[in-house]
C-alpha positions in Angstrom: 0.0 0.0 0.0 1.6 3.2 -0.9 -1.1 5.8 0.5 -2.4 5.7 4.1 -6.1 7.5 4.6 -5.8 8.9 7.6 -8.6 8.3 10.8 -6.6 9.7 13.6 -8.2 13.1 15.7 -8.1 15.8 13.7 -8.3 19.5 15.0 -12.5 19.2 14.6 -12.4 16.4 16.7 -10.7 18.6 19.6 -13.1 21.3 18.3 -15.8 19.3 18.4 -14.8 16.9 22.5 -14.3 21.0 23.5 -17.8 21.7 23.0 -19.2 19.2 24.3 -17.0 18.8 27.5 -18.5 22.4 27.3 -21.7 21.4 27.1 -22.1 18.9 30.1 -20.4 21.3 32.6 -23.3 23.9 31.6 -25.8 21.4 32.0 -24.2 20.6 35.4 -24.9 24.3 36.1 -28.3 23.8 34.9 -27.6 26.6 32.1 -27.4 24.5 29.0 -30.8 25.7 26.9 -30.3 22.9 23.9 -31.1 19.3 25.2 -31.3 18.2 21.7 -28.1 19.3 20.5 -25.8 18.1 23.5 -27.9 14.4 22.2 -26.6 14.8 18.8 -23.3 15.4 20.2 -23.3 12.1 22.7 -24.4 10.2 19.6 -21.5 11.3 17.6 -19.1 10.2 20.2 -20.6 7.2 21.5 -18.0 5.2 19.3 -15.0 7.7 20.5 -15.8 6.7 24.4 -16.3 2.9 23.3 -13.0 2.9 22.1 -11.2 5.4 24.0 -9.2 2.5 26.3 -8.3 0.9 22.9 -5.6 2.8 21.9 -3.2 0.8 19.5 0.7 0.3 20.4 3.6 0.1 18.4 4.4 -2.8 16.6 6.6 -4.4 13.8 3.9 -5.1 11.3 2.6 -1.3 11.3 6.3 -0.2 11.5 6.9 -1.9 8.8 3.6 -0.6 7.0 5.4 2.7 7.3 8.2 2.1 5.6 6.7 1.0 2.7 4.0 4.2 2.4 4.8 6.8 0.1 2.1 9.1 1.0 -0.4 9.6 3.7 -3.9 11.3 3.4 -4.6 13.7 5.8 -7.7 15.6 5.4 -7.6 17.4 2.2 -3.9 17.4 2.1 -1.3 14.5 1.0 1.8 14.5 2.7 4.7 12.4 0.6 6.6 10.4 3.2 10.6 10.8 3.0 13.2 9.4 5.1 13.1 12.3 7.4 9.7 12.0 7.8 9.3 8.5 8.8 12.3 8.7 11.1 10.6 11.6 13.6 6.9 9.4 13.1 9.1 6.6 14.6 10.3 8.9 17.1 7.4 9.9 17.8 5.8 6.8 18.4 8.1 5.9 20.7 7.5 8.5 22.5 3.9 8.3 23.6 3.4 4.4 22.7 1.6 4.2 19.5 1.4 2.5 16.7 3.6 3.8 13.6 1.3 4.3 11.0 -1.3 6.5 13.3 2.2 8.6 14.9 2.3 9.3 11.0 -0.8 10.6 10.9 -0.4 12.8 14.1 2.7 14.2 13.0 1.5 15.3 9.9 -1.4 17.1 12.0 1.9 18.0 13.9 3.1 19.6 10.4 -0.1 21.5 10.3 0.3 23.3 13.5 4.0 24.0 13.6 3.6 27.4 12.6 0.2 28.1 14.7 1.9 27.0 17.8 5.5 28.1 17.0 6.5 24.3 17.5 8.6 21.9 16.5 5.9 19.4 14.6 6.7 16.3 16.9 6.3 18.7 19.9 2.9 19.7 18.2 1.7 15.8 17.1 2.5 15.2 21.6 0.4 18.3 22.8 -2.6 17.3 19.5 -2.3 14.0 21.0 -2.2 14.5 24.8 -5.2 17.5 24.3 -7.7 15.5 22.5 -7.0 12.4 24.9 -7.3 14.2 28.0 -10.5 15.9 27.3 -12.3 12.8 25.8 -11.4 11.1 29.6 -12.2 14.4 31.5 -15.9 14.5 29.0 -16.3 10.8 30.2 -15.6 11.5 33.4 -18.3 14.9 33.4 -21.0 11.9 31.8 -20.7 9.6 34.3 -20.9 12.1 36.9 -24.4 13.6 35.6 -25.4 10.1 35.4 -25.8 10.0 39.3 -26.3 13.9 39.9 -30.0 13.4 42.0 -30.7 16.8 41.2 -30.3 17.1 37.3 -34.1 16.8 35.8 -35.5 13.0 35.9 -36.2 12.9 31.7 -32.3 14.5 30.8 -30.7 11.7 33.8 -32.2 9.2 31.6 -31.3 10.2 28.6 -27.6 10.9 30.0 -27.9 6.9 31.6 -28.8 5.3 28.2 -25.5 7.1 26.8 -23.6 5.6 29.2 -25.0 2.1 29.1 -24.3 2.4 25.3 -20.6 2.9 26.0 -19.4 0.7 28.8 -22.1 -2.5 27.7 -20.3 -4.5 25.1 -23.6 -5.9 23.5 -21.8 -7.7 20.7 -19.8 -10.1 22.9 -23.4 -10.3 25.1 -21.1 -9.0 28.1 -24.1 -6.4 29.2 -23.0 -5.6 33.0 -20.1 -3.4 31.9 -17.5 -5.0 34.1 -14.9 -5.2 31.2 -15.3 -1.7 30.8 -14.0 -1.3 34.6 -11.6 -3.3 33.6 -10.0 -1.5 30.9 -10.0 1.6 32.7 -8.1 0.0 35.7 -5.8 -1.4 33.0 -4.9 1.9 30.9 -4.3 3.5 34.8 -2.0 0.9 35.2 -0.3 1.6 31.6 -0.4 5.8 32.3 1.5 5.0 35.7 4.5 2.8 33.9 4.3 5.4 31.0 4.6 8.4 34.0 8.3 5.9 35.0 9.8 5.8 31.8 9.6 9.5 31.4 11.1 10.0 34.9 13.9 7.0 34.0 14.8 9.2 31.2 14.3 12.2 32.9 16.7 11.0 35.3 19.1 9.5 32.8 19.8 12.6 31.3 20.7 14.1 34.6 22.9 11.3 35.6 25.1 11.5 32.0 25.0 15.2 31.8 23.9 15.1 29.1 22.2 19.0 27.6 18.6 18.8 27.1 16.8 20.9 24.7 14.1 22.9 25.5 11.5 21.7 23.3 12.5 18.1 25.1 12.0 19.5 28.2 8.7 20.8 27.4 7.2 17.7 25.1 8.5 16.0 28.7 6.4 18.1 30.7 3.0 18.1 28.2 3.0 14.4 28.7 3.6 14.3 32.3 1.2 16.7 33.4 -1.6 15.7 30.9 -1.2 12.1 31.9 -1.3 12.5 35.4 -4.7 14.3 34.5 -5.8 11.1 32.4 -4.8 9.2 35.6 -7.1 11.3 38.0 -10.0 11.2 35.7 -9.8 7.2 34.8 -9.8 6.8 38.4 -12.8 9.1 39.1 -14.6 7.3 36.3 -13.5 4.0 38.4 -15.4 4.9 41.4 -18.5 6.3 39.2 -18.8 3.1 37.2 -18.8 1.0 40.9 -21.9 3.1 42.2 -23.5 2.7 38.9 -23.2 -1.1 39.2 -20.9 -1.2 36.3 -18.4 -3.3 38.2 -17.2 -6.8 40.0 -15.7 -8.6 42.2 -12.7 -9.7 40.3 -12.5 -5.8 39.4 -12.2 -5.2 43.0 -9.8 -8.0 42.9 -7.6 -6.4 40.1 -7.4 -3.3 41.1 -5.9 -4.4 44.6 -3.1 -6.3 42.9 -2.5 -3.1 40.9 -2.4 -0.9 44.5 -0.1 -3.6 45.7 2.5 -2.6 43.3 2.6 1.0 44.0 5.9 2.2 45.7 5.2 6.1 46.0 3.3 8.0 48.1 2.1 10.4 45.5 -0.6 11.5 43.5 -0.8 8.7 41.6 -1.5 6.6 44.6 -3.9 9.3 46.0 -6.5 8.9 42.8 -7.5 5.7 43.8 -8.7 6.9 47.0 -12.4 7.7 46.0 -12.9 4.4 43.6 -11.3 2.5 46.5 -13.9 3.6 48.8 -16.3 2.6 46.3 -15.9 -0.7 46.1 -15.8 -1.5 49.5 -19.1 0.3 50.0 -20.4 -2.0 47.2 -18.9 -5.1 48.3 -17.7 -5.2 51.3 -21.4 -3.6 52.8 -23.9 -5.9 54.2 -26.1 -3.3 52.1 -24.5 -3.7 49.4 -24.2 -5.9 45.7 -22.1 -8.7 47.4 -23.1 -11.7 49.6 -21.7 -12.3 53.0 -19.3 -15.4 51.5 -18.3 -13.1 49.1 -17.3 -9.9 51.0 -15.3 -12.2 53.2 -13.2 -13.6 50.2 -12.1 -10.1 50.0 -11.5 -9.6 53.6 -9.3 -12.8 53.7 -7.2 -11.8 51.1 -6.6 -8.3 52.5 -6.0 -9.9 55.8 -3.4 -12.8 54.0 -1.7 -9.4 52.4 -1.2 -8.1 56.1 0.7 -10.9 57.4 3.0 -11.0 54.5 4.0 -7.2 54.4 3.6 -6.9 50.6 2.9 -3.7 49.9 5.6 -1.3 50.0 3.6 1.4 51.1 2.7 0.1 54.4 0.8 2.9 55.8 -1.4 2.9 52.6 -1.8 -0.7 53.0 -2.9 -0.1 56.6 -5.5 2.5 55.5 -7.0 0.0 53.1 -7.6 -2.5 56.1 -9.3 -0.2 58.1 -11.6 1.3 55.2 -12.2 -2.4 54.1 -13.8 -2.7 57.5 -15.5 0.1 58.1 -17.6 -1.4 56.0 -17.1 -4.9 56.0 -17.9 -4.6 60.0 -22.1 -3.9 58.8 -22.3 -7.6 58.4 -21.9 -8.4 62.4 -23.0 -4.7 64.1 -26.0 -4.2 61.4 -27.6 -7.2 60.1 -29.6 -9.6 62.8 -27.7 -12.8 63.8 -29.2 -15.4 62.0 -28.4 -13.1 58.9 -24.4 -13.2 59.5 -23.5 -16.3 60.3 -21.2 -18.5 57.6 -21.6 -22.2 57.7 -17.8 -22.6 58.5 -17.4 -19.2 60.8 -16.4 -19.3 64.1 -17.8 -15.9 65.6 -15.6 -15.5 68.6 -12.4 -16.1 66.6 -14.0 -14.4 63.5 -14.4 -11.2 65.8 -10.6 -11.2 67.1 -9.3 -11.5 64.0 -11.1 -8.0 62.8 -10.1 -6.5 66.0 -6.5 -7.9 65.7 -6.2 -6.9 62.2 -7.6 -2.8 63.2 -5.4 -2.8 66.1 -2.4 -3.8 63.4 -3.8 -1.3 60.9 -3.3 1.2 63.6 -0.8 0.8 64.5 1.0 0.8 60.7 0.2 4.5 60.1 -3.2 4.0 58.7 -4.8 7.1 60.1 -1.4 9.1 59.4 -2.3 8.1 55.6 -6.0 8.6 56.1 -5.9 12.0 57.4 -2.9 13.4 55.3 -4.4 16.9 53.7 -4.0 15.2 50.4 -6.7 12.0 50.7 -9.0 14.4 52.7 -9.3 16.6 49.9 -9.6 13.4 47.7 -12.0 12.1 49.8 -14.5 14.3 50.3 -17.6 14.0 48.4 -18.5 16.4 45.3 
């Protein structure tokens, strides 16, 4: 194939996610007067949310697509591709983890806004890519959000809930409770945060060689960093949206434990979580809520089996998910009447000294020192 149509996010796609990110945080204001248009504009990105988590990596069969193109079709405008060209598209697709053909395409657009911006064009294709991406989470984010505002008008909630259902329910596969959804956002955090430590490895390895870094380095460095660490913060909010919305499971519960397990820094990173954390406890670790007593305790014993091995590195975070875990988990003996809590292979007495064991443990690990640092408070506290 010598000519490549292009299908990457043009400028009116930005144009177009700005408006209606636009649009939902009028109606969240109550001052948006056109119902029907912000509709149209769901519809036409219905497809765009389905597939935002589907972004596609590098790899040798589209890097060697590349080097065999001799054009690519942007718009209205075909670019010819020269050595030069396909050397900074490989670049640049190193760079932010995509695959060759579609870096192409962004750089191109990066071509096309070089002059705007006063930008190198790979420096433009990262801030084209990075802008469109973050507000396409952040617009997600402002959907599901509406979805449970209790105050927004009964007929606009509903048609803001069938939008959502369209986008997380993968009805083709028949997998209609959106858990796989869940699970591709707690994934693609998981991806942002080991994306977030290559650019502080190389961050780091300039510094340790010496070696002079330009500024428009330094800056495409800093465009990613912060507008990831935004994409992490909203993929998380989204996380604890999706759990009160009953778009999630157990074994996404599951997951995302393993993936706090593996956090080493007490940082913002780790502080996003927070809220989706919460959420899922309150969901299924609740004797009011989604999960059965047999259940909840699965949970439980694995948290507990986590807090006799000391695997987390962050001890005091792992401390503060304990005692969160049974804030909740503790409705099924204070709450419910007896002959409601008791499990066929449960001894209550030793049941009950474990949870007091494992609080006091908690405790004394630094789990209140995490919980009330001013960060998680503000994280915390309800919108």
């Amino acid at each position: 194939m010598e000519t490549h149509e292009a299908t990457t996010d043009g400028p009116e796609q930005i144009a177009a996610i700005q408006s209606l990110h636009q649009d939902l945080l009028e109606l969240s204001e109550s001052r948006l007067p056109n119902i029907e248009r912000l509709c149209a504009d769901l519809d036409a990105h219905i497809e765009a949310f389905k597939q935002l988590l589907d972004r596609k990596p590098k790899n040798e069969q589209s890097r060697y697509k590349l080097s065999t193109l001799k054009n690519i079709h942007v718009g209205d405008i075909l670019y010819p591709l020269g050595d030069d060209f396909k050397e900074q598209a490989t670049q640049l697709s190193d760079s932010i983890f995509l695959d060759e053909v579609e870096a192409a395409v962004l750089l191109a657009r990066g071509l096309r806004r070089s002059e705007e911006l006063d930008r190198p064009p790979i420096t433009c294709a990262i801030i084209h890519f990075h802008e469109y991406h973050t507000f396409l989470v952040d617009t997600l984010r402002l959907l599901l959000k509406l979805s449970l505002d209790v105050d927004l008008d009964d007929q606009v909630q509903s048609v803001i809930k069938h939008r959502v259902t369209l986008i997380v329910e993968d009805r083709a596969s028949k997998k209609t409770h959106g858990s796989a959804y869940t699970q591709k956002c707690i994934s693609t955090c998981s991806q942002i945060e080991q994306w977030l430590n290559i650019l502080a490895e190389k961050a780091q390895k300039i510094v340790a060689v010496g070696q002079a870094s330009s500024p428009d380095h330094d800056e495409a460095m800093g465009i990613q960093q912060h507008n990831l660490t935004q994409q992490h913060e909203s993929l998380a909010t989204i996380l604890a949206y999706l759990v009160k919305l009953n778009h999630a499971s157990l074994e996404n519960l599951r997951s995302l434990l393993v993936q706090m397990r593996q956090l080493d820094k007490w940082n913002s990173i780790a502080i996003h979580y927070v809220p989706s954390l919460i959420s899922f406890f309150s969901q299924f670790g609740s004797a009011t809520g989604s999960a059965s007593h047999s259940e909840a305790r699965t949970i439980y014993k694995t948290l507990l089996e986590s807090l006799d091995s000391n695997s987390w590195p962050l001890r005091n975070l792992q401390a503060a998910v304990m005692v969160w875990w049974l804030a909740e988990y503790n409705s099924w003996y204070f709450d419910m009447p007896a002959d409601n809590v008791a499990i066929e292979d449960e001894d209550p007495e030793k049941e009950e000294k474990l949870r007091a064991d494992a609080l006091s443990r908690a405790l004394q690990n630094g789990a209140f020192h995490c919980t009330l640092s001013d960060l998680v408070i503000g994280m915390i506290q309800p919108e």
